[in-house]
N, CA and C atoms of all chains as a GROMACS GRO file, in nm:
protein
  540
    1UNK      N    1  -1.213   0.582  -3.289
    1UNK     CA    2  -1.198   0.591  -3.144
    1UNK      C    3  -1.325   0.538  -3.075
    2UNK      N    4  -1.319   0.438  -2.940
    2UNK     CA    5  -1.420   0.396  -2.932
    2UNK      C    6  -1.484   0.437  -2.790
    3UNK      N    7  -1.595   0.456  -2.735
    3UNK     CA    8  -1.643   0.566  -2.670
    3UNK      C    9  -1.596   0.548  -2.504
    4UNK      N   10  -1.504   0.450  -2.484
    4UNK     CA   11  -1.438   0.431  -2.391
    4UNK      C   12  -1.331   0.532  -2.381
    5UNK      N   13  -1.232   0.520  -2.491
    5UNK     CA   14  -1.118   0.606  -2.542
    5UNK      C   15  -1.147   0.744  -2.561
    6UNK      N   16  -1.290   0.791  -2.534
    6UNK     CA   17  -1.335   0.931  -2.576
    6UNK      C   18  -1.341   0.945  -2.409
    7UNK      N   19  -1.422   0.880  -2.350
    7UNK     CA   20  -1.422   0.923  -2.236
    7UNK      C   21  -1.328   0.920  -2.148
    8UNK      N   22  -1.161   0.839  -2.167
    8UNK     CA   23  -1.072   0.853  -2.079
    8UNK      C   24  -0.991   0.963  -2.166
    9UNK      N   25  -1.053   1.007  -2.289
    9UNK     CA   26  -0.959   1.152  -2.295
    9UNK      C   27  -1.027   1.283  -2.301
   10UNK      N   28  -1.180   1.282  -2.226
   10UNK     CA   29  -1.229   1.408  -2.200
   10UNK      C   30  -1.196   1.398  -1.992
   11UNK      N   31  -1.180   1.276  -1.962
   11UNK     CA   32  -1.100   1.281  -1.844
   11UNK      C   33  -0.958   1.275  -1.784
   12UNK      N   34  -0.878   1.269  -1.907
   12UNK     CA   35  -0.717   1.294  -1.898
   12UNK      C   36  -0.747   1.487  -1.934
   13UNK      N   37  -0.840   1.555  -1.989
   13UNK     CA   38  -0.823   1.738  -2.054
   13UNK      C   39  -0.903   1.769  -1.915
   14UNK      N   40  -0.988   1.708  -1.851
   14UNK     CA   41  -1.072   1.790  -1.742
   14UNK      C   42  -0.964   1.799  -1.630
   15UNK      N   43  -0.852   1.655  -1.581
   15UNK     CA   44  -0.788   1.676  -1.467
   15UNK      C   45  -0.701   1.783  -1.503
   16UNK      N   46  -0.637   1.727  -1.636
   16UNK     CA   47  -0.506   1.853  -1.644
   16UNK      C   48  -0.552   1.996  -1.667
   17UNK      N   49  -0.661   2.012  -1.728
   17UNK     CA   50  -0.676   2.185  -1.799
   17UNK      C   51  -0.731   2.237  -1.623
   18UNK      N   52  -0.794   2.149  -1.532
   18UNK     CA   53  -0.846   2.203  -1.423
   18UNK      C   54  -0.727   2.250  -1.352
   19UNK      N   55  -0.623   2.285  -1.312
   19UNK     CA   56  -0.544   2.366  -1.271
   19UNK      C   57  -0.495   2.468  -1.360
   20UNK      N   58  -0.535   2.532  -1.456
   20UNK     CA   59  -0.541   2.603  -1.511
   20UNK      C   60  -0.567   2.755  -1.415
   21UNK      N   61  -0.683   2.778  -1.400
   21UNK     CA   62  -0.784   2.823  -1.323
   21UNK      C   63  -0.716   2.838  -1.202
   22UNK      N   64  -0.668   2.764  -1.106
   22UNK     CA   65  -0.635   2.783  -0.977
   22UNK      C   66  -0.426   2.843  -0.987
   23UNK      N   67  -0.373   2.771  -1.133
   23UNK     CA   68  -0.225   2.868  -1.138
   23UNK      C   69  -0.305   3.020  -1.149
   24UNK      N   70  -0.393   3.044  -1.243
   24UNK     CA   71  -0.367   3.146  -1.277
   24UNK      C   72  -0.449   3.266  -1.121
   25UNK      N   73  -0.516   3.198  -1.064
   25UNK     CA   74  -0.554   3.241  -0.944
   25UNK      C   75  -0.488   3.301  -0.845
   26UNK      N   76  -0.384   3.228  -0.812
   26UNK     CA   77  -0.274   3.165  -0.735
   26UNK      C   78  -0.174   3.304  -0.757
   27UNK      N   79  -0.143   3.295  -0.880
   27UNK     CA   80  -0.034   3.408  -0.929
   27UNK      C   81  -0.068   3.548  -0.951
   28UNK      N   82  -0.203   3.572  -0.983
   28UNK     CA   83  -0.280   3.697  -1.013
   28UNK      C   84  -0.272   3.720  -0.844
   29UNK      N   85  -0.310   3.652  -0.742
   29UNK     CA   86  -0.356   3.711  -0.607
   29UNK      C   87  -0.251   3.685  -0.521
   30UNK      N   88  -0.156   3.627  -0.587
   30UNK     CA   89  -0.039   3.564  -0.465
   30UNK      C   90  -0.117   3.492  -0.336
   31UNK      N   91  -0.226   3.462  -0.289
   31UNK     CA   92  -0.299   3.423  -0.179
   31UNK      C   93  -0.293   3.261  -0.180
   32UNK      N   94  -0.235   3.212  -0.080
   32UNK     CA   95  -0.230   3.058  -0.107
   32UNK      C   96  -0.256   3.030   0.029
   33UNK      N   97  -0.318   3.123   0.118
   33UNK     CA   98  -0.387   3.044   0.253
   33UNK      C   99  -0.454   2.916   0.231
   34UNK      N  100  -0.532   2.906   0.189
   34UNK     CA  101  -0.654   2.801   0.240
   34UNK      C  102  -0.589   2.695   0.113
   35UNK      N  103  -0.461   2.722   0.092
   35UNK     CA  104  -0.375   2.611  -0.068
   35UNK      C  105  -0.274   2.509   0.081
   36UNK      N  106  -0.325   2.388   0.070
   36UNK     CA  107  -0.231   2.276   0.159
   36UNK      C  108  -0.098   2.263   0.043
   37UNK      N  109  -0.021   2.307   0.160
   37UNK     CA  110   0.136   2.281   0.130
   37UNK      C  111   0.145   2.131   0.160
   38UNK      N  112   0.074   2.040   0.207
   38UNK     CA  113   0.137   1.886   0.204
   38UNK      C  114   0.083   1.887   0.045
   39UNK      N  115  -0.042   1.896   0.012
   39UNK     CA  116  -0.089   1.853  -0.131
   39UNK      C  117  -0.008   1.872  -0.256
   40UNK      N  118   0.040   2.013  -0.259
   40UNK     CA  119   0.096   2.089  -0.370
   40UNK      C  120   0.262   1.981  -0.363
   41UNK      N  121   0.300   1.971  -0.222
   41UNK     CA  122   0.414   1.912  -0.283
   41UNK      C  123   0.436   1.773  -0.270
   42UNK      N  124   0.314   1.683  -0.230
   42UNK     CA  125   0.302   1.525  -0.287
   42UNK      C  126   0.222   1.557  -0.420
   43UNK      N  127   0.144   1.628  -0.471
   43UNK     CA  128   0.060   1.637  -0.594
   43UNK      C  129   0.179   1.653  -0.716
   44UNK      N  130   0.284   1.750  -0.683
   44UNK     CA  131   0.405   1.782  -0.765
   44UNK      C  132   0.488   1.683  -0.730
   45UNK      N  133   0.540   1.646  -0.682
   45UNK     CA  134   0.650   1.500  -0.687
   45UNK      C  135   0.554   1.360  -0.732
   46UNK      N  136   0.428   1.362  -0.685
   46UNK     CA  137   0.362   1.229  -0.810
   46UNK      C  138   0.334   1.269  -0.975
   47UNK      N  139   0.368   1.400  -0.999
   47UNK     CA  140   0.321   1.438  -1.098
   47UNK      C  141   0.464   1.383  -1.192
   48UNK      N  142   0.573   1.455  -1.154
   48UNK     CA  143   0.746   1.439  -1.194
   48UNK      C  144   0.686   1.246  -1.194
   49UNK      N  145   0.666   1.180  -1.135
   49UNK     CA  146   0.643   1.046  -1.125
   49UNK      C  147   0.607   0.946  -1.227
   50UNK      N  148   0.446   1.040  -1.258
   50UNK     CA  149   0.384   1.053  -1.355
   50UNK      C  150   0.471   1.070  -1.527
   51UNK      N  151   0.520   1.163  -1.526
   51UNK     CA  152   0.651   1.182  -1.620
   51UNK      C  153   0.705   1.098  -1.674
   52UNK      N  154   0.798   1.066  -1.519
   52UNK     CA  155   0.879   0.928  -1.593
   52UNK      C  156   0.841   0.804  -1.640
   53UNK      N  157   0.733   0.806  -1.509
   53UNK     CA  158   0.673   0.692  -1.606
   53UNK      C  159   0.625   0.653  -1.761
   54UNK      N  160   0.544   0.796  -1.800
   54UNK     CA  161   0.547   0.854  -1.916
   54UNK      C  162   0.627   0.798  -2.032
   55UNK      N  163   0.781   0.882  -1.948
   55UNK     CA  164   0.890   0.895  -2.027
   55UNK      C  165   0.917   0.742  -2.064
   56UNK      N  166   0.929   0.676  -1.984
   56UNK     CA  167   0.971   0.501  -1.981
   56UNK      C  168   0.895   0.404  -2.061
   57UNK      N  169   0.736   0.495  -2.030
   57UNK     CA  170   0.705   0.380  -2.143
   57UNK      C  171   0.629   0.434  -2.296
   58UNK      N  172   0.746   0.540  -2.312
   58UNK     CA  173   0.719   0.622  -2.444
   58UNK      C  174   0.568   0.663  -2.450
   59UNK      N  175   0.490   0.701  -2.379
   59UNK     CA  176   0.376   0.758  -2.435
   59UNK      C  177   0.323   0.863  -2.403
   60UNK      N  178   0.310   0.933  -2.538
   60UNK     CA  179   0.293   1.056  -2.560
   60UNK      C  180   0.193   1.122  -2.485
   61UNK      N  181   0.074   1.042  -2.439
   61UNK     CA  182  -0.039   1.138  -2.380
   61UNK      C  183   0.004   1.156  -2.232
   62UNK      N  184   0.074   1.066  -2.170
   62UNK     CA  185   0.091   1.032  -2.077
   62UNK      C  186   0.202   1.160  -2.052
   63UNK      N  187   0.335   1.211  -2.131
   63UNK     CA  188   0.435   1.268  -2.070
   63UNK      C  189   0.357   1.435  -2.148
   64UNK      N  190   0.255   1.438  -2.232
   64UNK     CA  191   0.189   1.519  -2.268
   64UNK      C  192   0.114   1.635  -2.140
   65UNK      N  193   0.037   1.546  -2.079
   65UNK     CA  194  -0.025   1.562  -1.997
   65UNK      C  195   0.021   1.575  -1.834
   66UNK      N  196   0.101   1.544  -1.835
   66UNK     CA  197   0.181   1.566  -1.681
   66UNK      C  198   0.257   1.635  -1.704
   67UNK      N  199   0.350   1.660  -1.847
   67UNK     CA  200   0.444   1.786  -1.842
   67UNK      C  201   0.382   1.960  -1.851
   68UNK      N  202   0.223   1.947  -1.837
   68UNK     CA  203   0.184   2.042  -1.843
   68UNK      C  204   0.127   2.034  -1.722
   69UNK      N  205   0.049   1.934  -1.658
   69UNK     CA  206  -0.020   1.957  -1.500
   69UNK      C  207   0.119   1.982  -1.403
   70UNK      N  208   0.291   1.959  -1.406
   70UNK     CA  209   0.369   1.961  -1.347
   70UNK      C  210   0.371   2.087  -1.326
   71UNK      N  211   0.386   2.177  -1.452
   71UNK     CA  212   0.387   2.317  -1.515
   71UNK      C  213   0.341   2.386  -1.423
   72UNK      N  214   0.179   2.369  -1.418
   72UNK     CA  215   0.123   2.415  -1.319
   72UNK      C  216   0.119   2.404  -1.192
   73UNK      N  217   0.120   2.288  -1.184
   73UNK     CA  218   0.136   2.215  -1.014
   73UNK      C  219   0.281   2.291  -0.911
   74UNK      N  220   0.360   2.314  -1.028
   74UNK     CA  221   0.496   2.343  -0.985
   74UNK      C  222   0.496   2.524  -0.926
   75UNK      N  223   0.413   2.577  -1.039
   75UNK     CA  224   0.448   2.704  -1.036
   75UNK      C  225   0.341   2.782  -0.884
   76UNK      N  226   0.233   2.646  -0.875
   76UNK     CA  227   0.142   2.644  -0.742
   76UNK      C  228   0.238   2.688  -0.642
   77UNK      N  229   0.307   2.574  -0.618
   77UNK     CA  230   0.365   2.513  -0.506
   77UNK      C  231   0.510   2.628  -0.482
   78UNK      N  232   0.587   2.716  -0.583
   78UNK     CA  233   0.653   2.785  -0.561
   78UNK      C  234   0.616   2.881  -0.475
   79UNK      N  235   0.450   2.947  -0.545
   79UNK     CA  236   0.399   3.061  -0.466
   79UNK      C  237   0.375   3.028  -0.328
   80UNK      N  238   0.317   2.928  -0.326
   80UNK     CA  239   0.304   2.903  -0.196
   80UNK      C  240   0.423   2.871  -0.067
   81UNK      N  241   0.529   2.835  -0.119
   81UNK     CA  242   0.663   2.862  -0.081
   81UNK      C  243   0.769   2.962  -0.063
   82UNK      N  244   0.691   3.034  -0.111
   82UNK     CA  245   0.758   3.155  -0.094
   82UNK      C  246   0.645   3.228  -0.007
   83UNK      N  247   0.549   3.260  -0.011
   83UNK     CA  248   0.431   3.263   0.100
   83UNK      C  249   0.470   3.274   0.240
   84UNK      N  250   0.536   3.085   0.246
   84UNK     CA  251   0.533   3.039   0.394
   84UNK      C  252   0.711   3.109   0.458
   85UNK      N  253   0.776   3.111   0.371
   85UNK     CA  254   0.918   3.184   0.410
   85UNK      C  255   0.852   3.311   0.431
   86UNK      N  256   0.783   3.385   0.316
   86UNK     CA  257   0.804   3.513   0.359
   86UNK      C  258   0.683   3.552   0.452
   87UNK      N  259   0.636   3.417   0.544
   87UNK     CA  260   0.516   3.418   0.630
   87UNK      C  261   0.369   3.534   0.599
   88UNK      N  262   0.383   3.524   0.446
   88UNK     CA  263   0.250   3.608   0.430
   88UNK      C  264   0.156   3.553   0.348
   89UNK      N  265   0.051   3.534   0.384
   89UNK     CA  266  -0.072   3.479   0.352
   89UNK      C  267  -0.075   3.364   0.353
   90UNK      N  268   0.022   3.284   0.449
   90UNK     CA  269   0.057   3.162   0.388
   90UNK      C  270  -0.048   3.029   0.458
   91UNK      N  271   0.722  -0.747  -1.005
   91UNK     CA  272   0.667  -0.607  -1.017
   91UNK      C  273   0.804  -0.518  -1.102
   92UNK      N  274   0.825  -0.493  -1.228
   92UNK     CA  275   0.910  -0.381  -1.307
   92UNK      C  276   0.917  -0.249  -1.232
   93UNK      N  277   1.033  -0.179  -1.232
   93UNK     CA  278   1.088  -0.060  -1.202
   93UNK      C  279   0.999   0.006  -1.257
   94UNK      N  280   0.936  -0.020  -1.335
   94UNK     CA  281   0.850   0.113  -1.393
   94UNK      C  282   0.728   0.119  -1.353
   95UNK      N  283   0.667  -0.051  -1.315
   95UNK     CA  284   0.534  -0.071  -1.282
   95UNK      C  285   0.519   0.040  -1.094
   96UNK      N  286   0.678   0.016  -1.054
   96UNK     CA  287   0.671   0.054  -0.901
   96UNK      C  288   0.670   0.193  -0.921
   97UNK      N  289   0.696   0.262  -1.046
   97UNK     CA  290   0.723   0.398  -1.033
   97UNK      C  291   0.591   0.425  -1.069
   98UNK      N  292   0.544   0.386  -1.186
   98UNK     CA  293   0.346   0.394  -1.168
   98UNK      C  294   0.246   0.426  -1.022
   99UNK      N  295   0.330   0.295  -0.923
   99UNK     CA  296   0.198   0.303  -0.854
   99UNK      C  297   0.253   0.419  -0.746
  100UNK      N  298   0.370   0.416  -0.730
  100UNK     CA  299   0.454   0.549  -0.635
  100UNK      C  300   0.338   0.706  -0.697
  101UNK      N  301   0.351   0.696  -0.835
  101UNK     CA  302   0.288   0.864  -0.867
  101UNK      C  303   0.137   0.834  -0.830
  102UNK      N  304   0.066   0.674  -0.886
  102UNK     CA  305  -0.096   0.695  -0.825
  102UNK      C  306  -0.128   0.691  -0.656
  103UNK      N  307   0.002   0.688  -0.588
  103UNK     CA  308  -0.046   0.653  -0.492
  103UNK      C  309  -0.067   0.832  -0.424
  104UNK      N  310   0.106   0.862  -0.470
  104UNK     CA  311   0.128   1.032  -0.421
  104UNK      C  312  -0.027   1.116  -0.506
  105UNK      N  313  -0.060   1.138  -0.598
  105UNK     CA  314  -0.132   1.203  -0.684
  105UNK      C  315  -0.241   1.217  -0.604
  106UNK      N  316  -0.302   1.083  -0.585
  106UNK     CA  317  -0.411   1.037  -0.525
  106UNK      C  318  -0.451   1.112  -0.349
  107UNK      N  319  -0.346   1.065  -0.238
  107UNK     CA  320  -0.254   1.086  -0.111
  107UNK      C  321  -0.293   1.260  -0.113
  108UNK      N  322  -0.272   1.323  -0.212
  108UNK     CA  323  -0.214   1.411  -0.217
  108UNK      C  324  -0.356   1.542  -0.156
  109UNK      N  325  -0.438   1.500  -0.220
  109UNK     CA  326  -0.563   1.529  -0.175
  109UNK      C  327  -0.637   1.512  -0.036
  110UNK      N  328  -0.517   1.411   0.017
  110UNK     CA  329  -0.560   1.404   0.194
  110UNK      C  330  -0.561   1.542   0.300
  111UNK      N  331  -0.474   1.644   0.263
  111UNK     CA  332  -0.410   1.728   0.336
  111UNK      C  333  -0.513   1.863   0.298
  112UNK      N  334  -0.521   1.842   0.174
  112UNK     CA  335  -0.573   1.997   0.122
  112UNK      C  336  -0.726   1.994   0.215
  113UNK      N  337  -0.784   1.833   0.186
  113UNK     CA  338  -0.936   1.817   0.170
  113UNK      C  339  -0.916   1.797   0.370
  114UNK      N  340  -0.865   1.805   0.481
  114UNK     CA  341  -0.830   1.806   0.600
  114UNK      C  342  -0.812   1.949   0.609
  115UNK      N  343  -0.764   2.009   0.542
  115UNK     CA  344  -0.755   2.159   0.568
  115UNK      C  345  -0.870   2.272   0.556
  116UNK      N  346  -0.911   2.203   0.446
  116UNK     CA  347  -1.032   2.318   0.366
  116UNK      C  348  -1.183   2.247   0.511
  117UNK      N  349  -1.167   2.108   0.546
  117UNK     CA  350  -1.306   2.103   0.601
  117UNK      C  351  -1.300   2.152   0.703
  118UNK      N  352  -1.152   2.158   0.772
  118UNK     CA  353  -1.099   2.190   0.962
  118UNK      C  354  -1.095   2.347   0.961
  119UNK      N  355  -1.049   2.403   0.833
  119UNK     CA  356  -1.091   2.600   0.829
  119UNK      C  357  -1.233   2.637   0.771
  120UNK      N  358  -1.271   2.551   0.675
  120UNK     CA  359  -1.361   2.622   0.606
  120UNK      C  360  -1.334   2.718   0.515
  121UNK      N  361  -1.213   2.769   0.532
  121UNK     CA  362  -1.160   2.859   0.392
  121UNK      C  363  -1.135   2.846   0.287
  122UNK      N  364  -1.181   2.876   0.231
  122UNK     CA  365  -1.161   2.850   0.051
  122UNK      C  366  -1.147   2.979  -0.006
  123UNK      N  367  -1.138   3.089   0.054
  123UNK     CA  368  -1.039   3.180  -0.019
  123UNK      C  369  -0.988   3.158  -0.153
  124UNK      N  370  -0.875   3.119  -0.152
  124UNK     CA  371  -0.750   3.105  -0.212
  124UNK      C  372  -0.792   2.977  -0.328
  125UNK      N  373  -0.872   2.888  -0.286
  125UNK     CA  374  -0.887   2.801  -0.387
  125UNK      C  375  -1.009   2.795  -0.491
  126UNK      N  376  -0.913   2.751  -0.630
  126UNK     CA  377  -1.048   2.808  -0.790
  126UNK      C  378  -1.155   2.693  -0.788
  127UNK      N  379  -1.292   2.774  -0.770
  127UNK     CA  380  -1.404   2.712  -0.795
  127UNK      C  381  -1.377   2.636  -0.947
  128UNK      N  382  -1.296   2.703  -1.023
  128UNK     CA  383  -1.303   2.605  -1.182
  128UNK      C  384  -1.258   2.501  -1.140
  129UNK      N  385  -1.115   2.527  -1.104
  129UNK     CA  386  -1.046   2.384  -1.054
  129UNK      C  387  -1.114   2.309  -1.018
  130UNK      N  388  -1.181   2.305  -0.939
  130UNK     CA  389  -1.244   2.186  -0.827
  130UNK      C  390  -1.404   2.103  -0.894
  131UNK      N  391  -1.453   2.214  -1.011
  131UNK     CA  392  -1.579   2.206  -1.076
  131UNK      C  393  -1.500   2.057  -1.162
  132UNK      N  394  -1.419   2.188  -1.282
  132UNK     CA  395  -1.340   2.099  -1.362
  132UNK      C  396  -1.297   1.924  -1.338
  133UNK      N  397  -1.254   1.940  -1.221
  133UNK     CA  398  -1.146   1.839  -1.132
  133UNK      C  399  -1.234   1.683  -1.104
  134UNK      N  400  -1.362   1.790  -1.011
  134UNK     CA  401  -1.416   1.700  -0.994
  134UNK      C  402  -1.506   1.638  -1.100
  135UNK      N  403  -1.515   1.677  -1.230
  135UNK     CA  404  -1.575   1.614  -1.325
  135UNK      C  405  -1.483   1.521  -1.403
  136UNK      N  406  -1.406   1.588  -1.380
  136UNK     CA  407  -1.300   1.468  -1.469
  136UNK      C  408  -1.245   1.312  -1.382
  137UNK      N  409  -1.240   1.348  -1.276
  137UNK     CA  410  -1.239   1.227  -1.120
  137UNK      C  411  -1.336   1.115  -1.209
  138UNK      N  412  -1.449   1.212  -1.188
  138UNK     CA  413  -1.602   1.136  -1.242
  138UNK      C  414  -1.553   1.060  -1.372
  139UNK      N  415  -1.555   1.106  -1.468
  139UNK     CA  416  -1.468   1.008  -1.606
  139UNK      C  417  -1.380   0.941  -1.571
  140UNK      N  418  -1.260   0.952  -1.504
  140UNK     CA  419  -1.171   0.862  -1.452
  140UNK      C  420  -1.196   0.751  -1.416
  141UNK      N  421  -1.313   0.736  -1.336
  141UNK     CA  422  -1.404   0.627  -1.222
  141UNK      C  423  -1.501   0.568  -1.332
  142UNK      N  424  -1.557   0.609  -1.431
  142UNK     CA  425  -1.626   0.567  -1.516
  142UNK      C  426  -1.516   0.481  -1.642
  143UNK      N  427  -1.427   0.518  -1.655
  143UNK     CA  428  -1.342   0.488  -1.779
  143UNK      C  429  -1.282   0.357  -1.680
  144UNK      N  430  -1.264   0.381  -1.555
  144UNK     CA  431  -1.171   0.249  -1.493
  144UNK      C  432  -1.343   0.114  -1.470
  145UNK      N  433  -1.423   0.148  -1.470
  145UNK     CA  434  -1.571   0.055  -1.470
  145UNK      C  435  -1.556   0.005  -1.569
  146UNK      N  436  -1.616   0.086  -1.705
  146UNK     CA  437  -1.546   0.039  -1.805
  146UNK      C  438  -1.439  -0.089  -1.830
  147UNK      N  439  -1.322  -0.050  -1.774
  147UNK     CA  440  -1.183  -0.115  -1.866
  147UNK      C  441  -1.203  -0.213  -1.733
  148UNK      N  442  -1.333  -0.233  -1.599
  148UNK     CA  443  -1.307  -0.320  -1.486
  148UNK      C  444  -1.115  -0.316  -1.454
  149UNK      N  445  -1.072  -0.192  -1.433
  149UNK     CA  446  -0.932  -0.192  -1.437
  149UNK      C  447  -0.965  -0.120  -1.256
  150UNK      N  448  -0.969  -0.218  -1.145
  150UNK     CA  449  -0.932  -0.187  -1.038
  150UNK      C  450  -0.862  -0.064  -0.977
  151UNK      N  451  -0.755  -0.100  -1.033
  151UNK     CA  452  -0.634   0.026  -0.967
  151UNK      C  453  -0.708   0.172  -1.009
  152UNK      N  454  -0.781   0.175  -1.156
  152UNK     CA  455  -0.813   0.307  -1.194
  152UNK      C  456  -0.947   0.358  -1.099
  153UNK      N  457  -1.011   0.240  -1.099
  153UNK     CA  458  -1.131   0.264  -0.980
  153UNK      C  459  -1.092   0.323  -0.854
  154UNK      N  460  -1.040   0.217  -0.796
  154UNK     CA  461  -0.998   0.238  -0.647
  154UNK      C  462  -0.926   0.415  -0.581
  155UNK      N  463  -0.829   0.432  -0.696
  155UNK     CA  464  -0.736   0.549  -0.662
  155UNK      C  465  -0.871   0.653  -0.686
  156UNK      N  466  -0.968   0.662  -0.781
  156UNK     CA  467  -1.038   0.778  -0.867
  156UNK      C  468  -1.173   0.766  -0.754
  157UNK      N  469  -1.198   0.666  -0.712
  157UNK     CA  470  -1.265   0.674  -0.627
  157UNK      C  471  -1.279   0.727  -0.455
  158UNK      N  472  -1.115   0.742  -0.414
  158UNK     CA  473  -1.123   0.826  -0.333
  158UNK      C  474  -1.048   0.961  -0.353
  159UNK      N  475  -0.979   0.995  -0.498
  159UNK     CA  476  -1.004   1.148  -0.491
  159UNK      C  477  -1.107   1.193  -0.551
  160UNK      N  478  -1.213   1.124  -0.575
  160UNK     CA  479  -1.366   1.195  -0.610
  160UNK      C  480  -1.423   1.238  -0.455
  161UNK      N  481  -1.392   1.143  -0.386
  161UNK     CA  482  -1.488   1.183  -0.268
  161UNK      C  483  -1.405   1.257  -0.179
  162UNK      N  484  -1.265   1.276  -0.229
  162UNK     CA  485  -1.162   1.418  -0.142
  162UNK      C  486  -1.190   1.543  -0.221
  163UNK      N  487  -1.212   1.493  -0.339
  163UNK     CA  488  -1.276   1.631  -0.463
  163UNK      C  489  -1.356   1.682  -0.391
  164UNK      N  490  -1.486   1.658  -0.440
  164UNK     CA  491  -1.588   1.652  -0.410
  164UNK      C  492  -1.662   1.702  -0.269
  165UNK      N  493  -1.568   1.673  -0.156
  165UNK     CA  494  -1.578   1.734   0.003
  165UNK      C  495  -1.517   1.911  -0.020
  166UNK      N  496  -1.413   1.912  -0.090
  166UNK     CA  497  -1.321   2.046  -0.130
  166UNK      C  498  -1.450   2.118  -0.210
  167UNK      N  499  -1.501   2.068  -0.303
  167UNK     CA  500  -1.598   2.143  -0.427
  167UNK      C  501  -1.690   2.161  -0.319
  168UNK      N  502  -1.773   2.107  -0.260
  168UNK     CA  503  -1.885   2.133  -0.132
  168UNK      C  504  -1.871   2.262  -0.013
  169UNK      N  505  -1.766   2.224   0.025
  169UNK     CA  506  -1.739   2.359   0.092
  169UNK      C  507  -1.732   2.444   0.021
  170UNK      N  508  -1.681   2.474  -0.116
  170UNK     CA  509  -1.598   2.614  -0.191
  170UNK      C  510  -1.755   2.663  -0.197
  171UNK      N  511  -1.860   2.572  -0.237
  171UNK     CA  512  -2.015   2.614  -0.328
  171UNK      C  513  -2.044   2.684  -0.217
  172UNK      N  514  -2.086   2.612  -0.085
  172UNK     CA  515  -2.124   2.633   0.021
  172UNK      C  516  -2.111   2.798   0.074
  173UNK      N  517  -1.974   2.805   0.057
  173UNK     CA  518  -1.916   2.936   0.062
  173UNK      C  519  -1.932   3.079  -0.015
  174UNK      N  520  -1.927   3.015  -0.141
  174UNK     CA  521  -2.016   3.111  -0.258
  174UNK      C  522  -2.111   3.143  -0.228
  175UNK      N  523  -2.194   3.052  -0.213
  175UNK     CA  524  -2.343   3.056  -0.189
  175UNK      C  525  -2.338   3.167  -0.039
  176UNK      N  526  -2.299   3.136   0.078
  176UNK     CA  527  -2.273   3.227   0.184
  176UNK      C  528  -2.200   3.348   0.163
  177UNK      N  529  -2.157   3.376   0.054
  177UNK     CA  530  -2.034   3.487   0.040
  177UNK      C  531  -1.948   3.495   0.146
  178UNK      N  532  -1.928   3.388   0.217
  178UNK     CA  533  -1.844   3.374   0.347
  178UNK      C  534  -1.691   3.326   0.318
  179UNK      N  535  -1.588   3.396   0.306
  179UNK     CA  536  -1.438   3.312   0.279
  179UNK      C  537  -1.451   3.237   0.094
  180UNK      N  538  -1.533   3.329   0.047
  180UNK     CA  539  -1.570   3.222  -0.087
  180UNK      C  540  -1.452   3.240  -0.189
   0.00000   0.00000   0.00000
């Protein structure tokens, strides 16, 4: 592996594992004030994007890695949707 | 331009985009409550590799997009510190 390929895959684990931290935030506190509802749901529909593209051109790191930042991105964007219906903390 | 190449730049454009709203929100409240200092630590380090790996490969598109969610990162990570540091909304 050559130190190019090291460094675009300690920066494909930093974007995706970094929502880690903010699902599990998110769901422990239910609090998604200061969380932009435009972001969460263009960040989650480029992510599904991300996917297919993935999916289309068979590669593994690619549908690897977005089927888990979706994961998260998704389960963001629920709380926070349910937040803004049930107008609390939202 | 391939159906797939357009579905590529559709997710870098949303992914990217996506960071307009949050990083407009967090500087116009100042609240960062709700959002994980890991995330944004994490996030914005990996931006950083992204922008370095697209120098590297001189691959434009990877520059260009990584280069302005480093500096939408990066405005989000500033306030959150800022805030810590103040124990204010942190």
């Amino acid at each position: 592996m050559t130190h190019v390929e090291i460094i675009g895959y300690i920066a494909a684990t930093l974007t995706t594992a970094s929502f880690v931290p903010q699902a599990v935030l998110t769901i422990k506190t239910r609090n998604t004030e200061s969380l932009s509802f435009g972001m969460y749901s263009a960040f989650t529909l480029g992510v599904s994007c991300w996917l297919i593209y993935g999916i289309y051109l068979a590669d593994k790191a690619i549908i690897f890695a977005n089927a888990i930042t979706l994961l998260l991105a998704a389960s963001i964007l629920f709380v926070k949707i349910r937040n803004m219906v049930g107008k609390k903390k939202a």
